[in-house]
FIMIPA-829790 format. One record per residue (C-alpha): residue number from 1; residue in one letter; z, x, y. Coordinates in steps of 0.2 Angstrom, whole numbers. Each point is the difference from the previous one (the first is absolute). Example, Ala and Ser with C-alpha at 12.3 -4.5 7.8 and 13.67 -1.06 7.14 Angstrom:
 num residuo     w     u     v
   1       A    39    62   -22
   2       S    -3     6    17
END
This chain:
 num residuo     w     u     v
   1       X   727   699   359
   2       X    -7    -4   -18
   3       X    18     6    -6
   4       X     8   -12    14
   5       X   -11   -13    -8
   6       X     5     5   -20
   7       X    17     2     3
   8       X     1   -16     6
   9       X   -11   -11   -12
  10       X    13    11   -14
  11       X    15   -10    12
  12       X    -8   -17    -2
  13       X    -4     2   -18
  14       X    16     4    -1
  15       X     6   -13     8
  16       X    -8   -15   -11
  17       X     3     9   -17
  18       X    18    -1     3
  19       X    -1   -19     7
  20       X    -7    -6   -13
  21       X    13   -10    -9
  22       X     6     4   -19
  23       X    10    -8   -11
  24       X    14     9    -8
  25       X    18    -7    -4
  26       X    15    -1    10
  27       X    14    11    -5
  28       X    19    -3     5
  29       X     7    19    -3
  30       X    -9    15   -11
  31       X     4     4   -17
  32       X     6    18    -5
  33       X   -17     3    -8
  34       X   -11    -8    17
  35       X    15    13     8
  36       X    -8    16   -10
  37       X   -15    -4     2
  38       X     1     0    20
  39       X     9    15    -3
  40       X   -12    10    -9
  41       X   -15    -7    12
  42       X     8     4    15
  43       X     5    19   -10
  44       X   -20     0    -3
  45       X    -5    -4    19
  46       X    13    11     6
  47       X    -7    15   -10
  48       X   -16    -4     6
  49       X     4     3    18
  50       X     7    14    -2
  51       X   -14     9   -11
  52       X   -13    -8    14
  53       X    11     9    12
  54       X     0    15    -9
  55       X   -20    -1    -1
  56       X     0    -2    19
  57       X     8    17     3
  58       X    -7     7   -15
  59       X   -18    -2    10
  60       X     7     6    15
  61       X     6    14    -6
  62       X   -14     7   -11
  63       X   -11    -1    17
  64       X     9     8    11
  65       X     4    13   -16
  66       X   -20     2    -4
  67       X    -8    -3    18
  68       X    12     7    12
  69       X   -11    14     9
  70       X   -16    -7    -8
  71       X   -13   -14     3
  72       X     4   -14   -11
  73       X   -16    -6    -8
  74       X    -5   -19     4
  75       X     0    -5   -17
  76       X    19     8    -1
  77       X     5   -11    13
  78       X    -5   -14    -6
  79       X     6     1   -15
  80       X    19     6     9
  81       X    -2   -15    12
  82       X    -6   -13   -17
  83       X    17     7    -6
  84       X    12    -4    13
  85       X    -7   -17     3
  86       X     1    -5   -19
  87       X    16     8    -1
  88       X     8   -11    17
  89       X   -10   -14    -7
  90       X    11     2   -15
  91       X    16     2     9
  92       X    -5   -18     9
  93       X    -3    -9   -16
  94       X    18     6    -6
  95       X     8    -7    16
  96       X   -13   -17    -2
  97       X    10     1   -19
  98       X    16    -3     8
  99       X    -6   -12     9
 100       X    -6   -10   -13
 101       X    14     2   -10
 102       X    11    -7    15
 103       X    -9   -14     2
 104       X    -3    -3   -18
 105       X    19    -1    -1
 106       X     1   -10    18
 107       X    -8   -16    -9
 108       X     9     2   -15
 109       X   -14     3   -13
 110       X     1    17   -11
 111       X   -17     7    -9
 112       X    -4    15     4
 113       X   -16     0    -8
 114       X    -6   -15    13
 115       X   -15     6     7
 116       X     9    -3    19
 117       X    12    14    -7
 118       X   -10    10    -9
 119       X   -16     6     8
 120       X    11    10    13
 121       X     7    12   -13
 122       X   -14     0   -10
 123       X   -11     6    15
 124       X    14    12     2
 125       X    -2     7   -16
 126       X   -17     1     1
 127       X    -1     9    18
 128       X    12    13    -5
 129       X    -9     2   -14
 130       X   -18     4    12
 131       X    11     9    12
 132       X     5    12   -14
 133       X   -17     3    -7
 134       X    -6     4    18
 135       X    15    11     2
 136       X    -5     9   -16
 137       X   -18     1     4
 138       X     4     6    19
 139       X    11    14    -7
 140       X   -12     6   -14
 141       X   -14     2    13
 142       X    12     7    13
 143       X     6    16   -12
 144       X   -20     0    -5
 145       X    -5     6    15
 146       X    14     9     3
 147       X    -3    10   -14
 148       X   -19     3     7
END
């Protein structure tokens, strides 16, 4: 129920950060340069998915590798499950990217760097970077013990 309850304050947060109006100007067409740049930001969010992805299975596959026929320890778990939910979360701010970017481009304005933009890759970024650090620890400890 309390997760009910966050996950939909985070959807009406949500909802009035990005109606809240900004003032950008209109552009006609992109230059070469705006065209590079949307290149290389959708390389970056695209890479990003895909190591996310990677972090998801990576989880999945150390604990079935390092608990199949034993009893996971609790804090094991949660650290695998702290993983998997940073790493999708992750994934989800790379689709919420091209979502931005789409409607960035839908009413004709162009900065990347405009907080309605940007906070969706930069959470990326930083959730992959959390989901990583988790993965790490969760594999450390899991050849630890296995080592016992």
């Amino acid at each position: 129920m309390a997760i009910a309850g966050a996950g939909l304050l985070l959807i009406l947060l949500f909802r009035i950060y990005v109606s809240v109006p900004f003032a950008e100007e209109e552009i006609t067409d992109i230059t070469l340069a705006q065209e590079k740049q949307l290149e290389m930001y959708s390389e970056m969010i695209k890479l990003l998915i895909t190591l996310s992805t990677f972090l998801f299975g990576a989880i999945g596959a150390m604990f079935a590798h390092f608990y199949e026929a034993k009893q996971t320890p609790r804090p094991q778990m949660f650290l695998a499950f702290a993983g998997i939910a940073l790493a999708s979360a992750s994934i989800l701010c790379g689709y919420l990217s091209y979502e931005r970017v789409v409607w960035m481009l839908d009413i004709k304005v162009f900065n990347l760097s405009e907080p309605h933009i940007a906070w969706a890759s930069r959470l990326q970024f930083l959730l992959f970077l959390a989901s990583a650090m988790i993965a790490a620890i969760f594999g450390y400890r899991a050849t630890e013990e296995g080592a016992r």
